[in-house]
Structure formats: C-alpha cells, structure tokens
BAVEX-936846 format. One line per field, with one value per residue: residue in one letter; x, y, z of N, C-alpha, C in turn. Coordinates in steps of 0.001 Angstrom, whole numbers. Example, Ala and Ser with C-alpha at 12.3 -4.5 7.8 and 13.67 -1.06 7.14 Angstrom:
% BAVEX-936846
resn = (A|S)
n_px = (13190|12850)
n_py = (-5690|-2250)
n_pz = (7800|7080)
ca_px = (12300|13670)
ca_py = (-4500|-1060)
ca_pz = (7800|7140)
c_px = (13200|12900)
c_py = (-3300|30)
c_pz = (7800|7870)
//
This chain:
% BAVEX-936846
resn = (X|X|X|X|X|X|X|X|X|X|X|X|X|X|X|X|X|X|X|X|X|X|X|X|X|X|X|X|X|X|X|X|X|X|X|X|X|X|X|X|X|X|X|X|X|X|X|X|X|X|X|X|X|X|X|X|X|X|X|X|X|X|X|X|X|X|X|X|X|X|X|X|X|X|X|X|X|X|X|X|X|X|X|X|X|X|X|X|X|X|X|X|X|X|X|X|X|X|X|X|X|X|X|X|X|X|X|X|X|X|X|X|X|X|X|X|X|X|X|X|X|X|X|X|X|X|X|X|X|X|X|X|X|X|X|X|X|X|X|X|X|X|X|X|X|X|X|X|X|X|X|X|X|X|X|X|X|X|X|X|X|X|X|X)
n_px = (3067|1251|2417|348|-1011|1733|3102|541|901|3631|2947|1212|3282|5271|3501|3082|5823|5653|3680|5396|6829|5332|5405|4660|4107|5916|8004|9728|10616|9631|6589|4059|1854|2230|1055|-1667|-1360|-986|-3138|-5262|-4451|-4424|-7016|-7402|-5697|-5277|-4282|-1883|194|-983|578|2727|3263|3036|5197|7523|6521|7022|9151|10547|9876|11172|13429|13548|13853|16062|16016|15609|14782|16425|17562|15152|13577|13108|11381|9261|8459|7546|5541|3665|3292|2102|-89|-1751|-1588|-3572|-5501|-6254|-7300|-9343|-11033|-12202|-14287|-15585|-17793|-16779|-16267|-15194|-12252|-11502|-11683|-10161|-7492|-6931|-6776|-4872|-2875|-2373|-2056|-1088|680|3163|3566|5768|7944|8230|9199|11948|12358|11811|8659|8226|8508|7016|4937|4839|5035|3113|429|48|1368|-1658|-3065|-2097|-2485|-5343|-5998|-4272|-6284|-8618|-8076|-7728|-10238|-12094|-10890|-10815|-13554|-13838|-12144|-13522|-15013|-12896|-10931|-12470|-12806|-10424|-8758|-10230|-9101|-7427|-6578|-7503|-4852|-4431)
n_py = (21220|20258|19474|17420|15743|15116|13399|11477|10141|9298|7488|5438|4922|3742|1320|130|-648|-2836|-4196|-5079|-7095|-9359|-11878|-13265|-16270|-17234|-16755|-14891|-12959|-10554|-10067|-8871|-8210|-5066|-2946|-2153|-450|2191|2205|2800|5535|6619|7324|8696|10561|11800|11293|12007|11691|8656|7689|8360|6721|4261|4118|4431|2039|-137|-328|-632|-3366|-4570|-4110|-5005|-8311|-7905|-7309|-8821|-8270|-6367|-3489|-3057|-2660|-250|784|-849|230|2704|2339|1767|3891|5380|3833|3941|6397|7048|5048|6626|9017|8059|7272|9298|10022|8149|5046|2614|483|972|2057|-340|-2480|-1099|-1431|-3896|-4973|-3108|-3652|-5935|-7687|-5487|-4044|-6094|-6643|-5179|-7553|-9606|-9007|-8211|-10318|-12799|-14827|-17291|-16490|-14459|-15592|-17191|-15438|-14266|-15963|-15607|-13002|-11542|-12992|-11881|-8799|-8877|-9911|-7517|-5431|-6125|-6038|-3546|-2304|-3277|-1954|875|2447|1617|2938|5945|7433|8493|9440|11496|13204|13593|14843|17011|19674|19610|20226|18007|16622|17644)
n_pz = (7088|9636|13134|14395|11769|11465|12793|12691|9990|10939|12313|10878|8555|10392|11194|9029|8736|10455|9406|7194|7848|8479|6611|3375|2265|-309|-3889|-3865|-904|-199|-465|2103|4598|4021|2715|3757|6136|4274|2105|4575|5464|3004|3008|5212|5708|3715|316|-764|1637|1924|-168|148|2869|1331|-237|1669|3262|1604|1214|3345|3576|1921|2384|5168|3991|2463|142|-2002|-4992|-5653|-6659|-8118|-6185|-6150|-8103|-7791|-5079|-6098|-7878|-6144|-4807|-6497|-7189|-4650|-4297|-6552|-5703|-3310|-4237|-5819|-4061|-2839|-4404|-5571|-4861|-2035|-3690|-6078|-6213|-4488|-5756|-8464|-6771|-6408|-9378|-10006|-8391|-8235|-10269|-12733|-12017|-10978|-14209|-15427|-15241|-16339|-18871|-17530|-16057|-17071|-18543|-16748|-13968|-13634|-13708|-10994|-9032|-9015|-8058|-4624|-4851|-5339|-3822|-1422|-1980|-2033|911|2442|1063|2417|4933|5298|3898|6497|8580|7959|8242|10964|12471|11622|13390|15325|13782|12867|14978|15158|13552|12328|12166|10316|6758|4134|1352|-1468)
ca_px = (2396|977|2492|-876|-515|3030|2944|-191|2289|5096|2237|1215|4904|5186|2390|3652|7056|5469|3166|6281|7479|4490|6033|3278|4589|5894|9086|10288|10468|9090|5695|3987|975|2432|186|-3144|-1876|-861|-4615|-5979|-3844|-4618|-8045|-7599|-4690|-4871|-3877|-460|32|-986|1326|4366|3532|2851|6204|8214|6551|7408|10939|11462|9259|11899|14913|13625|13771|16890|16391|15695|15031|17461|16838|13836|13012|12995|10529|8424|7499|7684|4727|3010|2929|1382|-1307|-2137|-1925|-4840|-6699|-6945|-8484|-11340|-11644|-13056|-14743|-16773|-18086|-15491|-16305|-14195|-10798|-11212|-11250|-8470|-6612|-6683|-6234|-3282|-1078|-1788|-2229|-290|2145|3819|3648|7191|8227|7800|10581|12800|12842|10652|7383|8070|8809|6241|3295|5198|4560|1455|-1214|891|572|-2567|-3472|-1647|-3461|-6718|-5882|-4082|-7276|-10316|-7848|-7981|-11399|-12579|-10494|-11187|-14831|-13671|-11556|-13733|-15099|-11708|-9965|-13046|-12583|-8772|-8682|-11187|-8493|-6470|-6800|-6991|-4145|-4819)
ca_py = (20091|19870|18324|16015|15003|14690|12113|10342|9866|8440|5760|4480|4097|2263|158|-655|-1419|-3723|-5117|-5728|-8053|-10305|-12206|-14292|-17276|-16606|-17337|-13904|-12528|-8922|-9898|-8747|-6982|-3698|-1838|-1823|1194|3380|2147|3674|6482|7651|7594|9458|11655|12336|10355|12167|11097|7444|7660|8332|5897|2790|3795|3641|502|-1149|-302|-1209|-4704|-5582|-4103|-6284|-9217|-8420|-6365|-9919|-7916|-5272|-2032|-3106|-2849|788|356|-1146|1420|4042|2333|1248|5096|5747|3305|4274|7639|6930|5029|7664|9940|7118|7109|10599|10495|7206|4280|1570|-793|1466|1781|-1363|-3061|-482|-1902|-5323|-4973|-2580|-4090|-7613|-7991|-4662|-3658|-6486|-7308|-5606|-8321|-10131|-8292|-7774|-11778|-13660|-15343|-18111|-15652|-13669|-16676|-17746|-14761|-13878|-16018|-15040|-11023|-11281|-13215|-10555|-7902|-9138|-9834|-6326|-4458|-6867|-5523|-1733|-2283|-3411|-930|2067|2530|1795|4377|6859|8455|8836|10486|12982|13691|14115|15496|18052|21159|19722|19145|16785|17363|17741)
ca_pz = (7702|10903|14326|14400|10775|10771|14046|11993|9153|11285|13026|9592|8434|11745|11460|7605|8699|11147|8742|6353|8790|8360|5025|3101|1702|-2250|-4480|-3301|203|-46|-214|3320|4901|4243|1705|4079|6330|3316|1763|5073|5552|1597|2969|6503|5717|1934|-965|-670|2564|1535|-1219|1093|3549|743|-640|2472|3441|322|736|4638|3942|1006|3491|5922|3098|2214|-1162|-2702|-6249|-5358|-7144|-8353|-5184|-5856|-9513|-7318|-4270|-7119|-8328|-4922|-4030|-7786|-7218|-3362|-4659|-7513|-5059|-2949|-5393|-6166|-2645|-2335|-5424|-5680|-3716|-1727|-4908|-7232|-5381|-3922|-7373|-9053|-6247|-6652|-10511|-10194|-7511|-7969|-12104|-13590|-11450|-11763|-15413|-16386|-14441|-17872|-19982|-16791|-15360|-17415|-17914|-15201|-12727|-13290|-13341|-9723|-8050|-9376|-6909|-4290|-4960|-5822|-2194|-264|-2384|-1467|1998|2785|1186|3262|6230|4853|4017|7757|9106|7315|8669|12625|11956|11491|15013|15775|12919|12202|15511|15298|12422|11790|11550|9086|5537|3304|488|-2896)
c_px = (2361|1533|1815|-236|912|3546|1621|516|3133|4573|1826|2363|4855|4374|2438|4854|6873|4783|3814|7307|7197|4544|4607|4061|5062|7576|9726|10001|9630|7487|4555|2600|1599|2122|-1090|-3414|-1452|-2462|-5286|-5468|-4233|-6416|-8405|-6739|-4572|-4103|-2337|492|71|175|2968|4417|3779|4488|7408|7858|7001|8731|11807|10666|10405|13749|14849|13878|15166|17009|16067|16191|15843|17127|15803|12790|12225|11953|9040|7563|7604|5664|3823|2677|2134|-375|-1808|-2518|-3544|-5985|-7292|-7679|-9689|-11374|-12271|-14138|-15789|-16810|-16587|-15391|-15097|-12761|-10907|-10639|-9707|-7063|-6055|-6186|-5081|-2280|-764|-1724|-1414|967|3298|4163|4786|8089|8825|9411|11601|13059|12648|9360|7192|7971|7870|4784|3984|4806|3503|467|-993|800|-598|-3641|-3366|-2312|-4764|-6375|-4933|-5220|-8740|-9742|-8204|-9350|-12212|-12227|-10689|-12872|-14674|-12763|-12210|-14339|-13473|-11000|-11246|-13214|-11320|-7936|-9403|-10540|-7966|-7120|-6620|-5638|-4376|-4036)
c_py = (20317|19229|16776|15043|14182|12906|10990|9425|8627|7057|5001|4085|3431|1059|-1164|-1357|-2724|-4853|-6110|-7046|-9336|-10949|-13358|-15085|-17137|-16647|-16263|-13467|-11391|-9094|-9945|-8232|-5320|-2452|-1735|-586|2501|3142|2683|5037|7517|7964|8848|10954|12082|11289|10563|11387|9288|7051|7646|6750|4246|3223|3465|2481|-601|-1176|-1017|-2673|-5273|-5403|-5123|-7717|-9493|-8009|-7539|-9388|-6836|-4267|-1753|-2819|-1063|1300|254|-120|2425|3817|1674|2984|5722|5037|3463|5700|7857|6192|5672|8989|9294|7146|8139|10487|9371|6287|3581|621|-456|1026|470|-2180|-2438|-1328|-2964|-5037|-4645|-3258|-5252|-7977|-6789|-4054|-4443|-7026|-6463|-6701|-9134|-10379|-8468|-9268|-12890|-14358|-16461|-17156|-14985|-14689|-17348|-16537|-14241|-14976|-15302|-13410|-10810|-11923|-12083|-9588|-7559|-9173|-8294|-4918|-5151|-6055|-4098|-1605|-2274|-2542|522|2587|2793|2717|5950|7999|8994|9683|11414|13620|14597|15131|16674|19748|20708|18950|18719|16983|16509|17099)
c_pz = (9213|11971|14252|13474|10742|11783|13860|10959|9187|11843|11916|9389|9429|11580|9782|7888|9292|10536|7684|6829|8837|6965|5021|1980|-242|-2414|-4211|-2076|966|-23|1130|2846|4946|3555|2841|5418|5132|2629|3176|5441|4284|1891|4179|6439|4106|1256|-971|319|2928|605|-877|1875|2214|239|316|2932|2790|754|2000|4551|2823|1834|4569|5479|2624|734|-2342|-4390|-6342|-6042|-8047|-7689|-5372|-6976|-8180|-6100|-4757|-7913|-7422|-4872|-5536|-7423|-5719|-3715|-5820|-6443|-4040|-3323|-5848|-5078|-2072|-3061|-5970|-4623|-3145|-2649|-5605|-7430|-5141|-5194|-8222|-7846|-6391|-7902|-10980|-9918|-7738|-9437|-12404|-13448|-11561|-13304|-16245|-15768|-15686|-18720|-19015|-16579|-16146|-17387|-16741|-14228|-12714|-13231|-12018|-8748|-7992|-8342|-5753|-3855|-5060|-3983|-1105|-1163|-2147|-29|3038|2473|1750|4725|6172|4804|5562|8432|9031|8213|10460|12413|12271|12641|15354|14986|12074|13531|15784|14394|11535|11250|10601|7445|4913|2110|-716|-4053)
//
C-alpha cells in the first residue's frame, strides 16, 4: 500500500470515528453517522479499503457507546465490512440505484435480523426504525458526497489502484 492511500485510509477512519460520535436517538447507543465514510471510501479507495474503514468505524462508534451489546459489537462490524465490501463491488459494476438499495436492505432490514434468536422479537422491532433512519440518512450523505468527491480523488488518485 501506498503512503497516499494509506493516509486516505487513516482520514476516512477519522472522519468515521467522528461520525460515530454523532449518536441518533434509538434503544441502543451505537447507532451513529459512521457507515457514510466507509460507503465513500469503498467507492474512492476500493471496496477493500471501504470494508476496513466501515469495520473500524463500527467498532470505535460502539467503544464510544460503551460496547452497549458487547461482543456483539464485534458480529456486527464483521458484517458492516461484508456489506460495504459488496457494495463496493455494485458500485463499480452498476448504476448508484443498485448499491444504494443493497444498502439500505442489508444494513437496515438483514443485518440485524439475528438480533431475533440472540435478544428477541421486541428488541429487534425497537431498533429497527431507528437503523433503518440512520441507514438512509448515512447513505443520502454518501450519496451527495460521493460525486463532489470526484475532481479531487481522480486527481489524487490516478497512480494508485483500485483493489480487487
């Protein structure tokens, strides 16, 4: 890896940890803006890339929280960096409709649904609008962002590439 890359990297994580900071109202703590720089990062720096950052964000927005679900905590950005990682592969490969949609469906409807077996069905119909708010509202930010973005990181970025 690259210098560049590797100091693009460390400003997403940054900009996730910062976003994990920003808590959105819900029966658990962990839910933040901190998926919408790993959703532009899987688009600027590779899906891999994205896939790192959404999982450390996940992990320093529920450290900042306080671990509420405690090593669930760790279930969970296992499967944040799965689904950042898939939507950066629809993100090369078809329009912004695709991903955008897999996104919503994944993070805010499937991801949590072992939630189910693990807590129960209350718990999991309480945090569900909730996730599904911050889901939408972390990819309208990724979305808007992604585009201004782009003079800048096909400028910045033109030696290095994408990873596979």
């Amino acid at each position: 890896m690259k210098a560049k890359k590797i100091s693009f990297l460390a400003l997403f994580i940054a900009l996730s940890v910062v976003g994990g900071m920003v808590k959105l109202p819900s029966p658990i703590g962990s839910i933040a803006f901190d998926s919408f720089p790993a959703l532009i990062a899987a688009v600027w720096l590779g899906k891999n890339s994205g896939a790192v950052v959404g999982v450390v964000g996940h992990l320093m927005s529920a450290l900042l929280s306080g671990f509420v679900l405690g090593p669930f905590h760790f279930m969970i950005a296992l499967g944040m960096g799965i689904v950042i990682w898939i939507f950066g592969n629809l993100y090369q490969s078809f329009q912004p409709i695709i991903p955008n949609t897999f996104f919503i469906i994944a993070n805010g409807f499937i991801m949590p649904l072992p939630f189910i077996f693990i807590m129960g069905l209350p718990f999991f119909l309480s945090i569900l609008p909730s996730l599904v708010i911050a889901t939408v509202a972390n990819l309208i930010i990724a979305a808007l962002l992604i585009p201004r973005f782009k003079p800048f990181f096909k400028n910045q970025l033109t030696d290095l590439p994408k990873d596979a």
